[in-house]
C-alpha positions, -999 to 999 in steps of 0.1 A, spaced: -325 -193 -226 -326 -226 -215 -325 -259 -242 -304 -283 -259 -293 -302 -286 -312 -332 -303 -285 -348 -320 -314 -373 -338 -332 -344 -356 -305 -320 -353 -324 -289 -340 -322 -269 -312 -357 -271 -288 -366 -249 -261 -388 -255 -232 -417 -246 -241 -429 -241 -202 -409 -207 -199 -437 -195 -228 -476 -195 -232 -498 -205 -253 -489 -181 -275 -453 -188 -282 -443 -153 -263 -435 -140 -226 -456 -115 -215 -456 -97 -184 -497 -92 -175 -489 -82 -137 -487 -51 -143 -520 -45 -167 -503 -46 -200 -484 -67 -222 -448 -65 -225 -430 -85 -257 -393 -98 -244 -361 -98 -264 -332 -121 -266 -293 -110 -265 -274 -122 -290 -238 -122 -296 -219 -141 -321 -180 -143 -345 -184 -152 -380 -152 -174 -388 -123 -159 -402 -131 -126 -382 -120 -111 -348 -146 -93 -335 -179 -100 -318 -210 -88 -331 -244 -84 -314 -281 -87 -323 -317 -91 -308 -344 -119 -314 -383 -113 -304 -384 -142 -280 -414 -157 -297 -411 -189 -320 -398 -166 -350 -367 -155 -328 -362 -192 -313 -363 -202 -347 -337 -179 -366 -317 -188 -335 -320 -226 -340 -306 -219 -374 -275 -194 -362 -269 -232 -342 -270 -250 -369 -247 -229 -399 -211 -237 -392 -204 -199 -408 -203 -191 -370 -173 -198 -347 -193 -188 -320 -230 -181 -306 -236 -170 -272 -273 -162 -260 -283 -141 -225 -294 -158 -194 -321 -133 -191 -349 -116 -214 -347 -76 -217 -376 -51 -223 -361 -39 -259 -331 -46 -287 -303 -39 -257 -291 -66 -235 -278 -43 -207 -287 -43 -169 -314 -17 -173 -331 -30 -200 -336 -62 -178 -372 -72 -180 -375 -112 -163 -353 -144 -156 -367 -176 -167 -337 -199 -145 -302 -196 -126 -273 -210 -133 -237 -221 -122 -207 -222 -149 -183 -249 -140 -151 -250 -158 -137 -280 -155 -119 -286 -188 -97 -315 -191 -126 -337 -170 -145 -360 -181 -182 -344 -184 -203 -378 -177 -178 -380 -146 -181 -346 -134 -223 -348 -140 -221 -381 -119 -205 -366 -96 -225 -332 -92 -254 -354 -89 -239 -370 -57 -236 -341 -41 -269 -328 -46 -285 -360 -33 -261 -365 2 -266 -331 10 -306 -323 4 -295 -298 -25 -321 -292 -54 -312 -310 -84 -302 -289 -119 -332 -291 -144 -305 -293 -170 -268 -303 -175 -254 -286 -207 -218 -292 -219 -202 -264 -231 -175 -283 -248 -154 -270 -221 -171 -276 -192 -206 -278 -180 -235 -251 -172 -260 -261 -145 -293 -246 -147 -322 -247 -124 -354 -237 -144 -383 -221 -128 -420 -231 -124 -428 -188 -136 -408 -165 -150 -393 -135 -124 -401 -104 -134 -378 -71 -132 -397 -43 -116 -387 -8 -106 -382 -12 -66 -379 -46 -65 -353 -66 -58 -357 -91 -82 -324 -87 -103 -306 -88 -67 -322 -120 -60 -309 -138 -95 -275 -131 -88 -275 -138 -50 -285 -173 -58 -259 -174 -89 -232 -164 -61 -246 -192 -33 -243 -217 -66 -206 -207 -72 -201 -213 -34 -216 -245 -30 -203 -262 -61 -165 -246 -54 -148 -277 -59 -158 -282 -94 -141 -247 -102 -174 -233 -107 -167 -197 -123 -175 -167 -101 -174 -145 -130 -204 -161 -144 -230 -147 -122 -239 -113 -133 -277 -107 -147 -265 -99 -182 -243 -130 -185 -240 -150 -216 -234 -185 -221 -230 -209 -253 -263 -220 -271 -267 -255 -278 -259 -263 -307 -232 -244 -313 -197 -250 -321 -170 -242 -295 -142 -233 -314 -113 -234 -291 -121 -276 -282 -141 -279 -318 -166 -298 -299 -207 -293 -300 -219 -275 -272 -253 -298 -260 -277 -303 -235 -266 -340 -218 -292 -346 -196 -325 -329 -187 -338 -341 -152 -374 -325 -159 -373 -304 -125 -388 -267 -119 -388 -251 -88 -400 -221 -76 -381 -188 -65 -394 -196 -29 -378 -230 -29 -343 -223 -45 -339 -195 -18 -348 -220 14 -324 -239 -5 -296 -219 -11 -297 -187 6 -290 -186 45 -318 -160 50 -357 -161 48 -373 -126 34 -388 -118 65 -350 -117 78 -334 -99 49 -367 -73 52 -362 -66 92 -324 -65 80 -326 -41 55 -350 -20 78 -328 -18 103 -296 -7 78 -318 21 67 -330 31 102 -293 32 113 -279 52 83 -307 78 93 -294 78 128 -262 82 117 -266 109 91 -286 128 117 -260 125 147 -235 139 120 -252 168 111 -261 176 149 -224 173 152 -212 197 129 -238 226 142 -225 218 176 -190 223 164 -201 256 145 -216 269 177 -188 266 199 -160 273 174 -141 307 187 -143 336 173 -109 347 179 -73 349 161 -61 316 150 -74 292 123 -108 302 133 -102 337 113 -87 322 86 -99 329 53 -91 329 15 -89 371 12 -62 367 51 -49 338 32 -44 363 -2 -29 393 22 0 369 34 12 356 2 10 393 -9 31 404 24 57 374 16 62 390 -18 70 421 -6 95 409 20 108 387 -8 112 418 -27 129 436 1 155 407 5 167 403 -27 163 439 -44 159 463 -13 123 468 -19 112 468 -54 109 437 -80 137 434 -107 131 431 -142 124 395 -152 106 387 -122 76 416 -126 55 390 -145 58 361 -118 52 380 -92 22 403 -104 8 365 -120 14 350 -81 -1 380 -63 -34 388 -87 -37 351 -86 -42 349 -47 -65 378 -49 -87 362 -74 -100 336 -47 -119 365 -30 -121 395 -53 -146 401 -80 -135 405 -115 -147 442 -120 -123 450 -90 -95 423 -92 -69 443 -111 -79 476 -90 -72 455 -59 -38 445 -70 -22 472 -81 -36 490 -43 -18 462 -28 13 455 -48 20 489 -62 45 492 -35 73 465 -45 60 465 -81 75 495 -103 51 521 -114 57 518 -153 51 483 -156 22 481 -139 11 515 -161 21 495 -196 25 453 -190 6 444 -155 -30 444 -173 -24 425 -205 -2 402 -182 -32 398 -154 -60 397 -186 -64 356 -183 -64 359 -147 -96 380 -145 -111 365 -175 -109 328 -157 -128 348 -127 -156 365 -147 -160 322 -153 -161 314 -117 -127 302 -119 -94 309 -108 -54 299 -107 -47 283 -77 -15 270 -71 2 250 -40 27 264 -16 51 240 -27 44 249 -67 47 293 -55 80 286 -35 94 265 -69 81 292 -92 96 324 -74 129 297 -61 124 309 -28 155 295 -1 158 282 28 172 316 45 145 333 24 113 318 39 129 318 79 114 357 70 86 347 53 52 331 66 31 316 41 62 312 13 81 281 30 82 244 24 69 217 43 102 214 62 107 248 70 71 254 80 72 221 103 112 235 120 89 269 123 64 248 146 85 231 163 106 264 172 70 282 181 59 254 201 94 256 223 90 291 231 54 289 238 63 261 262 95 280 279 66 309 279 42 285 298 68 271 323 81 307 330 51 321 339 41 289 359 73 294 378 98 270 366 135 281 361 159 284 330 181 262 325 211 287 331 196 298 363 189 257 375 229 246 367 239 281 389 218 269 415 232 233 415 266 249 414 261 270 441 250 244 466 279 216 456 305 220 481 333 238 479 361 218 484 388 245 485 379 255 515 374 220 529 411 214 520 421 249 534 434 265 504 423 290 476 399 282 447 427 292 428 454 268 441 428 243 443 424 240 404 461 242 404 466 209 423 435 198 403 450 201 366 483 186 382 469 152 397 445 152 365 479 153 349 498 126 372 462 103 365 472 105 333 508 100 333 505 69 355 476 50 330 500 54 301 528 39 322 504 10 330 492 6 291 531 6 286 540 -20 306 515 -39 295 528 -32 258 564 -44 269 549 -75 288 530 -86 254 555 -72 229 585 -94 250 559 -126 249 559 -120 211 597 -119 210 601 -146 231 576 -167 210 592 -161 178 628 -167 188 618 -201 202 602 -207 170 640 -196 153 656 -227 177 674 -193 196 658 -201 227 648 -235 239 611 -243 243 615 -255 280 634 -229 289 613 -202 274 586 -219 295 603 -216 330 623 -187 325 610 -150 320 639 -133 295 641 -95 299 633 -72 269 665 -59 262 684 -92 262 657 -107 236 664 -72 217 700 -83 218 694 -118 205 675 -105 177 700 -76 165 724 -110 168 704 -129 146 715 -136 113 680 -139 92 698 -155 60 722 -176 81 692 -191 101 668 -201 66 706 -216 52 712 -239 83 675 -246 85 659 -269 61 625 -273 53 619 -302 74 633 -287 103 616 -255 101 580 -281 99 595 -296 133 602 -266 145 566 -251 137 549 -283 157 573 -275 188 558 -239 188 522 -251 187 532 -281 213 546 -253 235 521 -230 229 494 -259 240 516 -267 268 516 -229 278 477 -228 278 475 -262 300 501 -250 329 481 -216 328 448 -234 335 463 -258 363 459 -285 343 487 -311 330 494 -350 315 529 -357 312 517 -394 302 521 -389 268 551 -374 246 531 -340 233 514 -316 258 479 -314 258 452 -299 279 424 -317 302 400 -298 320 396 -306 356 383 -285 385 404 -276 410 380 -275 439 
């Protein structure tokens, strides 16, 4: 409902243009009078829970409500933005809309400002003003009031309308974190008046600009579409979803017509389906016992097997059907003394028009069925299995295909390529025999002659090593190791020569720094003269690239 708060006499007042002359809404379009209720909700203090309660809205029911306002006993008082047909303030009880409205919650802002600045907008960009500003003591509710009251009526679109124009509001006034939660029909909002208890501040009315507008007006404001568009849209929606639910069905009796009526999937059924689980039990049973079920595994399979056949067998001849079909892998006395109080729930469950039905997956777990088990069965077998069991069919049903079309194996297309290589035994004059001879003996001398070159290149780097590290000692001089190439055994003799604890004693720390500069000098040296590249102009080697032309 829309008022506010007189702060001089302390009293909440109600436009009294939303009522006649009579101090009550009625609804005479239709031939009869209908008297309108408001939804109430309010917290006593001290208490948790939100109660609820209906007022006639006539000037009784405005009345006890101006006083709910006014008794501080109440930490909170909400009313509903709309008027319904009896006590209930639910969405089909809704019975007419007197305004719309726009929740903004701008808490922490200054209200004046934030009104100021609503009111800009509206003017700069040809937007309807609010009829009222109300603070809600944390933020502000904009409502725009309406010239008649908007009825609900059964197949009209009224409802639809309200909150399309509470969802355009939301949009337009965005930046003043209007609340898109606030724009269902059955919303409630603060009455003026009232005390908000989380900012202890008096929910009122701030300004009332003394517009109304018409339905027709607010939705050339707001809403993009005229009706005559949303009609011709809506007719069109509907003409489509006939068209569309039509070409469906067509569809489907085209597909029934020309589905084959030969083996495959086309035959399948739930009594076939029923038969192979019952065939995969018996196989099972002929894999793990030879042929007939073991004790401690009667029950689970007689529970499996009458449970398939449930799906497609009456109760009257369900447990006659089984033990026809599983009297073969099931012994003879227990199905003559435990089979039928064991199968008793499962053809009780059918005489409801129920049944067990379990997955694949759930009958391989419950029977522990393995992988080598279900490569016999056909039904019995995992996801896995059954996919390796498609790919395998769908091999041999292509090497089928290819065979008949003509193509070869693949044994019979590697003899043919061998027979038309050449053969170069008799190219070379000799036997095929003596040819592979010679052939495993120069595959042999191949070999023999690549690990002589990895060895030499071994020595090579191994002797480089040697060479390094004895210059590094003060055995060999730098310069010389740089223009002469030592052999390997004569650096082997230097090194047996070496006396380790004699060298670190004659060699002090300061040396051995000096001599650890000389090796990287020389080893920069080394790089340079490999590169082409030299400067003797100073006293340590270094290397300048240069091209060489």
């Amino acid at each position: 409902m829309a008022g506010y708060y007189n702060p001089q006499q302390n009293k909440l007042d109600f436009h009294s243009r939303e009522y006649d002359s009579q101090s009550k809404l009625e609804d005479t379009s239709s031939g009869k009078s209908d008297h309108f209720w408001l939804s109430v909700r309010y917290r006593i203090s001290g208490e948790s829970d939100i109660r609820s309660m209906s007022l006639p809205a006539t000037e009784t029911g405005l009345s006890r409500l101006s006083e709910m306002s006014e008794d501080r006993r109440y930490s909170a008082l909400y009313v509903g933005q709309a008027l319904f047909r009896n006590g209930r303030g639910i969405a089909r009880n809704l019975g007419a809309f007197t305004h719309v409205w726009c929740d903004l919650d701008c808490y922490g802002s200054d209200p004046e400002t934030v009104m100021s600045e609503v009111v800009g907008k509206c003017l700069s960009e040809g937007i309807p003003l609010p009829s009222t500003f109300t603070s809600s003591g944390r933020g502000i509710y904009l409502k725009w009031l309406f010239l008649d009251p908007v009825f609900v009526k059964k197949g009209q679109s009224s409802q639809r309308l309200i909150i399309a124009l509470n969802k355009r509001m939301v949009e337009v006034f965005r930046e003043f974190s209007a609340d898109s939660n606030a724009t269902d029909a059955t919303r409630i909002l603060r009455v003026p008046g009232s005390v908000n208890h989380k900012s202890g501040t008096v929910c009122h009315v701030m300004h009332d600009t003394g517009e109304r507008y018409s339905v027709s007006d607010l939705k050339a404001a707001f809403l993009p579409f005229s009706d005559e568009e949303m009609a011709s849209f809506y007719v069109e929606k509907r003409r489509k979803k006939r068209e569309r639910k039509a070409r469906i069905i067509s569809l489907q009796a085209e597909r029934l017509a020309r589905r084959p009526k030969t083996s495959g999937r086309a035959n399948f059924s739930a009594k076939s389906h029923a038969h192979c689980i019952i065939d995969d039990l018996r196989k099972l049973a002929e894999i793990r016992w030879g042929g007939e079920v073991r004790e401690g595994f009667r029950d689970m399979f007689g529970h499996i097997g009458i449970s398939a056949l449930s799906t497609c067998t009456d109760a009257e001849n369900l447990l006659r059907d089984a033990i026809t079909f599983m009297g073969d892998f099931l012994p003879s006395d227990y199905i003559e003394t435990e089979f039928e109080g064991h199968s008793r729930s499962a053809i009780e469950l059918v005489r409801k028009g129920q049944s067990y039905r379990y997955r694949t997956a759930r009958m391989v777990e419950l029977l522990d069925i393995t992988t080598e088990e279900m490569k016999s069965l056909s039904v019995l077998v995992s996801d896995a299995q059954r996919l390796d069991k498609k790919r395998r069919n769908d091999a041999a049903s292509k090497a089928e295909k290819r065979r008949k079309s003509g193509a070869a194996t693949r044994s019979e297309y590697l003899e043919s390529v061998r027979s038309q290589e050449p053969k170069v035994w008799n190219i070379l004059g000799i036997s095929r025999a003596a040819y592979y001879r010679k052939k495993a003996h120069w595959d042999a001398e191949i070999l023999r002659r690549h690990e002589e070159a990895e060895a030499k290149k071994r020595h090579v780097s191994d002797a480089r090593v040697m060479a390094s590290e004895l210059a590094f000692r003060g055995i060999i001089d730098d310069g010389e190791l740089g223009r002469r190439n030592y052999r390997r055994k004569d650096l082997v003799a230097k090194f047996e020569a070496m006396d380790i604890e004699a060298f670190y004693a004659l060699h002090t720390p300061q040396k051995i720094a000096t001599l650890r500069k000389k090796r990287a000098d020389y080893q920069r040296e080394y790089r340079a003269r490999k590169a082409n590249v030299f400067d003797l102009s100073s006293g340590v080697s270094k290397a300048i690239m240069q091209g060489t032309g």
